[in-house]
C-alpha positions as CSV (number, residue, x, y, z in Angstrom):
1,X,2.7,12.7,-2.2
2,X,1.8,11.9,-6.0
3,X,-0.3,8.7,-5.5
4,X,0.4,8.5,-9.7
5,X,4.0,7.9,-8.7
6,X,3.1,4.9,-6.9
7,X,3.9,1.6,-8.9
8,X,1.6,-1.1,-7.9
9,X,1.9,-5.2,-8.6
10,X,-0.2,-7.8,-7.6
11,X,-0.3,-11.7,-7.5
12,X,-3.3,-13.8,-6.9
13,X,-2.4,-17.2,-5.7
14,X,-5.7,-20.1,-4.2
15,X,-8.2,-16.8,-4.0
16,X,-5.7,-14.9,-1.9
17,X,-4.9,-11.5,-4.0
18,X,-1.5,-9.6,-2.5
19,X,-0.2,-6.2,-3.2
20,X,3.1,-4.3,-3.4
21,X,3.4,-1.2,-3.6
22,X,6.7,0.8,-4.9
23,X,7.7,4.1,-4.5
24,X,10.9,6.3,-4.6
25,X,12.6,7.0,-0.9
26,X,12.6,11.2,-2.4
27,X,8.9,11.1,-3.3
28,X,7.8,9.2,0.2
29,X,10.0,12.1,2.1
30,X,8.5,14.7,1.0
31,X,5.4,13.9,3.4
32,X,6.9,11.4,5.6
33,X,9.9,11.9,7.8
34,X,9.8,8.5,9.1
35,X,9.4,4.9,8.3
36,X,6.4,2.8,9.9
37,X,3.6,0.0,9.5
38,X,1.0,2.8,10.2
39,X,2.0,5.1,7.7
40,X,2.3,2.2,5.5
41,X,-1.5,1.6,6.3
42,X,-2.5,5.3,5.2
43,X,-0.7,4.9,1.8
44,X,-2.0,2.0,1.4
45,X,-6.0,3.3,2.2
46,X,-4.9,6.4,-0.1
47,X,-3.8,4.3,-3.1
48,X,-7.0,2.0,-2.5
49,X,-9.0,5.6,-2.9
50,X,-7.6,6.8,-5.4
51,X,-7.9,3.9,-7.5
52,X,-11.5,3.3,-5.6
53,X,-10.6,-0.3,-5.2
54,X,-12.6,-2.3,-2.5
55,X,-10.1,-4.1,-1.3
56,X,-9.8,-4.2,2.0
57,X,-5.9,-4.3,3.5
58,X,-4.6,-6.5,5.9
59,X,-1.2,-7.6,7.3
60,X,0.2,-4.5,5.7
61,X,4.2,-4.5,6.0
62,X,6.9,-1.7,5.2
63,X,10.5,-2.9,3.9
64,X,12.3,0.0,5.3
65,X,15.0,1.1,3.1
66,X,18.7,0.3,3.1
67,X,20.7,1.4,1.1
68,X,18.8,1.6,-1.9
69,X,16.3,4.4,-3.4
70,X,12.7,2.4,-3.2
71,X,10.6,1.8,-0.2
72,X,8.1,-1.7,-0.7
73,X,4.8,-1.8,1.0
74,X,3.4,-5.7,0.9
75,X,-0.5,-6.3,1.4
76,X,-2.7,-8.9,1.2
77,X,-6.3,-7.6,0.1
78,X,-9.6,-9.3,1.0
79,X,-12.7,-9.2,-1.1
80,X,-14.6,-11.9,-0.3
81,X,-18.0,-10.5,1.5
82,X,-16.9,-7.2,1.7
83,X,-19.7,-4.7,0.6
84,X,-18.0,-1.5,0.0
85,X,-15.1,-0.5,1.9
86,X,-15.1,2.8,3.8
87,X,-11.1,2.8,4.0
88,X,-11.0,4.4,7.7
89,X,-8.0,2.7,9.9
């Protein structure tokens, strides 16, 4: 997958900084043949990477697609006391 396909938005509200990624349903299947939180996880540590962006993830969320063409993946990031992350699950 083309992690410079990904489009990325954020919101910071009271300290709390969230994430949502956005990516096409053709460019997530041609890894992925399925839809879950975990592999949401790994896309989520790879676009974190790739960026190299300390954020640690949590609560990360897939909107599974209907019947549109773009797949969300939500986030919330910490960085609060959080000395470099080492991205492993």
């Amino acid at each position: 997958m083309n992690l410079d396909n990904i489009v990325e938005r954020r919101i910071v509200d009271r300290g709390q900084h969230k994430m949502v990624l956005e990516l096409s349903k053709d460019e997530y299947n041609k890894v992925y043949n399925e839809y879950s939180d975990h592999i949401a996880r790994r896309i989520v540590r790879d676009h974190l990477m790739n960026r190299d962006d300390d954020g640690r993830p949590l609560n990360v969320k897939m909107e599974r697609p209907g019947g549109g063409n773009i797949i969300k993946i939500y986030a919330d990031l910490s960085y609060l006391g959080n000395p470099h992350t080492s991205y492993d699950e």
